[in-house]
C-alpha positions in Angstrom: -20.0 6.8 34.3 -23.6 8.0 35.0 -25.0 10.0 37.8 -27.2 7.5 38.9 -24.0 5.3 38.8 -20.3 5.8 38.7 -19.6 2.7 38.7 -21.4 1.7 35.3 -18.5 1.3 33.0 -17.2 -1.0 35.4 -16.1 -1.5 38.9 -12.7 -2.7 40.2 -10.9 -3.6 43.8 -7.7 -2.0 44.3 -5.4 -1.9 47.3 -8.5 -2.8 49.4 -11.1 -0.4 47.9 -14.1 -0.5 45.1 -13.8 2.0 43.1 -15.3 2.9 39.4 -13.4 1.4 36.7 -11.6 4.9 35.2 -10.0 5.3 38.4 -8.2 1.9 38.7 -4.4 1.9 38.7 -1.2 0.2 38.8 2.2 1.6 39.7 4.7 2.7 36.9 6.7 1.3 39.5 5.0 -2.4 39.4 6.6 -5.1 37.8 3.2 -6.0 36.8 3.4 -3.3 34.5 7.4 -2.6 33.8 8.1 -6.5 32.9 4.9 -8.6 32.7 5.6 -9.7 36.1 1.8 -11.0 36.6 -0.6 -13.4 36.1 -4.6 -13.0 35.6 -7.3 -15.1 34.9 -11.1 -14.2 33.7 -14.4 -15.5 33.9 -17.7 -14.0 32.7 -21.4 -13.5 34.1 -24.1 -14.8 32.0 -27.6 -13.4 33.0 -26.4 -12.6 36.8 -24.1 -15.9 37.1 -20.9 -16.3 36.8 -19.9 -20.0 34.6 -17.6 -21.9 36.3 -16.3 -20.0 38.6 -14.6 -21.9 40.5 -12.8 -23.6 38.0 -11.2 -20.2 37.2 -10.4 -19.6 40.5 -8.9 -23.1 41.0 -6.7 -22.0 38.0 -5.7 -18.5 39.2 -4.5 -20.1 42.5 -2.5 -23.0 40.1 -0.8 -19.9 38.4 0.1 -17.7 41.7 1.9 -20.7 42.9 3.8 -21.4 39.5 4.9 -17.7 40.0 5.7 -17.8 43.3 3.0 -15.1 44.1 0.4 -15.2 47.3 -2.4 -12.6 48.0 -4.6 -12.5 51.4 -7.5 -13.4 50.0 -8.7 -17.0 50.0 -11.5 -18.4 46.5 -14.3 -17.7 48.7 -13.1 -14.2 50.0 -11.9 -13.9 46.1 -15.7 -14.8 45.0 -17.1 -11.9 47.1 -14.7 -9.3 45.8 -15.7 -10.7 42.3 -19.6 -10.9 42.7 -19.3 -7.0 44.4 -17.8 -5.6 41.6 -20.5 -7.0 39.2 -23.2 -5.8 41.9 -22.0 -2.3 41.8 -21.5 -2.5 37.5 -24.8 -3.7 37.9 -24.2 -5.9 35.3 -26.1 -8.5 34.2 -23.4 -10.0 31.4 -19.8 -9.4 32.3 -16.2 -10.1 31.7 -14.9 -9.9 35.4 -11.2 -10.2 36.0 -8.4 -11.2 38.5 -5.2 -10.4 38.3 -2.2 -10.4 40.5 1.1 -8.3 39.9 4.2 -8.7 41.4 4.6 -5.6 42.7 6.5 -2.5 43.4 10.3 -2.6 44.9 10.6 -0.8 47.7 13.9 1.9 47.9 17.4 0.0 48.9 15.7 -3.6 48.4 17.7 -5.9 46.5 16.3 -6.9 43.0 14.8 -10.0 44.4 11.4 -10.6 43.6 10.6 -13.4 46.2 11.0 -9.6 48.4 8.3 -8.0 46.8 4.4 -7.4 48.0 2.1 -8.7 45.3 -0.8 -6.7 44.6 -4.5 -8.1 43.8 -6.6 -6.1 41.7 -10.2 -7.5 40.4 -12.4 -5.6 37.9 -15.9 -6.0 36.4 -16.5 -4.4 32.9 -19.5 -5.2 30.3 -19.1 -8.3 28.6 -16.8 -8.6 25.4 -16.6 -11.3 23.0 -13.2 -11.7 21.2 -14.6 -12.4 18.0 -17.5 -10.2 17.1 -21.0 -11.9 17.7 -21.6 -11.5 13.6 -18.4 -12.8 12.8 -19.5 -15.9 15.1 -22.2 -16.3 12.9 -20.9 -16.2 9.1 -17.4 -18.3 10.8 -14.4 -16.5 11.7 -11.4 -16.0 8.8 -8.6 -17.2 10.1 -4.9 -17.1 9.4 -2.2 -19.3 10.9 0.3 -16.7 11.7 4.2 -16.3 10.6 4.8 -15.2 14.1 6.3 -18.3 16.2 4.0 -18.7 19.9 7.1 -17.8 22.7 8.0 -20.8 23.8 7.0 -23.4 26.1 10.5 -23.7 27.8 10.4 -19.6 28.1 7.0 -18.6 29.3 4.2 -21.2 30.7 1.6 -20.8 28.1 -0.5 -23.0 30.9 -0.5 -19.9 33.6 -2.3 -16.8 31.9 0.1 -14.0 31.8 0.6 -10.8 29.6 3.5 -11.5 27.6 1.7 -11.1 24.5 4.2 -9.7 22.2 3.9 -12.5 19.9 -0.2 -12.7 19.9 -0.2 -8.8 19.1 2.0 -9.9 16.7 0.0 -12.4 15.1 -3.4 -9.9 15.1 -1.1 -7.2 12.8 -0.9 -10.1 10.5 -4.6 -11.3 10.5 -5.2 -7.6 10.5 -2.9 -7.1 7.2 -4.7 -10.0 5.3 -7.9 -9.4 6.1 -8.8 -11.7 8.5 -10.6 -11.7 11.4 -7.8 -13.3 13.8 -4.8 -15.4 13.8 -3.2 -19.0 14.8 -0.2 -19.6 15.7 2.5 -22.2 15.8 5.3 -23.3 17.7 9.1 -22.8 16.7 8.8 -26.3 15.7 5.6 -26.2 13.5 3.1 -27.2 15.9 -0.6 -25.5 16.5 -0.4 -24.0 19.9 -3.5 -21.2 19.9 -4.8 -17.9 19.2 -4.9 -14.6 21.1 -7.0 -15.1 24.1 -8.7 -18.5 22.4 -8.1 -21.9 21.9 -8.4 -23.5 18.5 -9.6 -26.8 17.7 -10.5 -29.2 14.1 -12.8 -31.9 13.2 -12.0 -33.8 10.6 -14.1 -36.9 10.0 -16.1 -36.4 12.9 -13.3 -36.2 15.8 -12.7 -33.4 17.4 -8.6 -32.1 17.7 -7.4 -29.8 20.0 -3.5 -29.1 19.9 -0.9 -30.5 23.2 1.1 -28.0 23.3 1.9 -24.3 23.7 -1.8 -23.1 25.1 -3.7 -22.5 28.0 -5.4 -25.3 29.5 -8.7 -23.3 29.0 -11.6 -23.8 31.4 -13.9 -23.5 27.7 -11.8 -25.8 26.3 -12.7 -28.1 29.3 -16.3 -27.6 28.6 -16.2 -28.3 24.5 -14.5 -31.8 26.0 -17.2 -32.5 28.7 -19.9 -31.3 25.7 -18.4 -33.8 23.1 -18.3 -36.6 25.7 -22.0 -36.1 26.7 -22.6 -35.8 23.1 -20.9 -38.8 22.2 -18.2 -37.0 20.0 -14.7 -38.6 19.6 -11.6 -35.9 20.8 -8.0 -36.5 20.2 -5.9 -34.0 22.0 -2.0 -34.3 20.0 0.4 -32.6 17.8 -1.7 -30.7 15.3 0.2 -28.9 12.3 -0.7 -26.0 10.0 -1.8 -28.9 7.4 -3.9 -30.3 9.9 -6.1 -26.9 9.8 -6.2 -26.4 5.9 -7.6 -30.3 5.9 -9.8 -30.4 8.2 -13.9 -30.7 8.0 -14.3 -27.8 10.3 -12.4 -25.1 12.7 -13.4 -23.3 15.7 -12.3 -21.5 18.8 -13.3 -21.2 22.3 -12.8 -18.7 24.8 -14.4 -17.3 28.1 -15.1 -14.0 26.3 -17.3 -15.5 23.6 -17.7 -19.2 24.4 -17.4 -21.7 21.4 -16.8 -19.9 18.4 -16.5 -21.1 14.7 -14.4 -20.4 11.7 -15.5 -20.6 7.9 -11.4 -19.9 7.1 -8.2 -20.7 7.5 -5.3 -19.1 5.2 -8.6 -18.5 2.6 -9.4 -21.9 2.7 -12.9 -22.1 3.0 -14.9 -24.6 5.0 -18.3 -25.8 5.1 -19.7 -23.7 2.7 -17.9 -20.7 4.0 -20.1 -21.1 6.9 -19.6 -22.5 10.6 -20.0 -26.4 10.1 -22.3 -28.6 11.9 -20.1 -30.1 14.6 -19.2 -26.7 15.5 -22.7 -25.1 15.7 -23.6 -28.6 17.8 -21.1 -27.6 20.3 -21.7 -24.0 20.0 -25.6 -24.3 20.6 -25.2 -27.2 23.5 -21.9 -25.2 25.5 -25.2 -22.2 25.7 -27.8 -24.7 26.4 -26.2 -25.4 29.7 -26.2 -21.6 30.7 -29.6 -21.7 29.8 -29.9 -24.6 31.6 -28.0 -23.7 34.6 -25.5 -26.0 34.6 -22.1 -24.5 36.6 -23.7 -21.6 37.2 -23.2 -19.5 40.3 -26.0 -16.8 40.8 -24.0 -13.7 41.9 -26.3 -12.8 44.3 -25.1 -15.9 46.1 -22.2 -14.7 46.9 -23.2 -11.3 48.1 
């Protein structure tokens, strides 16, 4: 907070008001907050535009209905809330959120969520990167975790939610071994992703990106719409823990940080202990298009 502006470590929207980031707040009561009952989804602001935008909204309306959730607020009216929170951050490069809770019960009503209120809450904070910027650029140490991912059959991994019990999990262990970050697997031995990323290979020039137990990321989207316009082979399938230790190359992608490569897996090293080359092609041409303009939506657009 500054006195020229209170809202500079952030602005959020809650119960129908902007108000500076410190002072945003969910019920004890919410379910939201006392069982994970909720569902989010992020997209960041790159030099005053948002990237993609509406693909992420698309997505958070996908995961309200999975979850049988509704707010009053259609994409477009969503995309002004959005762009006036970054206007009164006034920031130029942000990590700007949506979520949606379930809510809070009210006295005497049955334990029935369908019963509930859902609450909307958006926020607009400086950007963050999930991996470090320097760590993106000596390649990420990875681990592939002990921790199983929850399953599929238990929790959607496809609608962004907070159950991340198993992904803090995960980071203790990268933590432990000194590595940057963690990937895990399935109870059955499949690659499913990271916490808050998704994790591909190349080996012999294709890229792989796991089938199962991850979001469908809208930067994963992207590094398949870069390797098709740069002519790069992608096989999306079952992907084991061997399939990491062999391959050419490894890197993640996330809205927080974009494309972002790894130089280790379990100590392995790769390329030199360096990102590889398919991955810094990717990396360099998924910023190109910012640069270039390419699904970008000025914020000022929208205001």
């Amino acid at each position: 907070m500054t006195e020229s502006n209170p809202f500079a470590a952030g602005a959020a929207f809650v119960g129908g008001e902007y108000v500076p980031i410190g002072q945003a707040s969910v019920s004890v009561l919410d379910w939201g907050f006392t069982k994970s009952d909720v569902t989010y989804d992020v997209v960041h602001v790159w030099h005053g535009a948002f990237f993609r935008l509406d693909d992420h909204l698309a997505r958070f309306a996908r995961s309200m209905a999975a979850l049988h959730m509704s707010i009053p607020y259609d994409s477009r009216g969503q995309a002004r809330i959005l762009a006036e929170c970054v206007r009164r951050a006034g920031l130029d490069d942000a990590y700007v959120a949506m979520v949606t809770t379930r809510g809070v019960p009210l006295p005497g009503m049955p334990r029935q969520p369908s019963l509930m209120t859902n609450r909307y809450i958006a926020y607009a904070i400086p950007w963050i990167d999930v991996i470090p910027v320097d760590v993106q650029e000596r390649g990420a140490h990875l681990i592939v975790a002990g921790t199983p991912r929850i399953p599929s059959e238990s929790v959607d991994p496809t609608v962004k939610n907070y159950h991340w019990g198993d992904l803090v999990r995960a980071m203790f262990e990268a933590e432990a071994a000194g590595a940057d970050n963690a990937v895990l697997l399935d109870p059955d031995g499949y690659v499913t992703e990271g916490p808050g990323f998704n994790v591909f290979a190349v080996r012999d020039g294709t890229v792989l990106s796991p089938d199962r137990g991850a979001l469908e990321g809208v930067t994963r989207q992207t590094v398949f719409d870069i390797c098709a316009e740069l002519g790069l082979p992608v096989r999306i399938g079952p992907m084991t823990r061997a399939d990491l230790l062999e391959a050419d190359e490894i890197f993640t992608s996330t809205t927080a940080g974009g494309v972002m490569p790894a130089a280790r897996i379990d100590g392995r090293i790769l390329s030199n202990d360096r990102p590889g080359p398919v991955s810094r092609r990717i990396r360099e041409t998924y910023w190109a298009w910012h640069e270039a303009g390419r699904h970008l939506t000025p914020v000022a657009d929208l205001l």
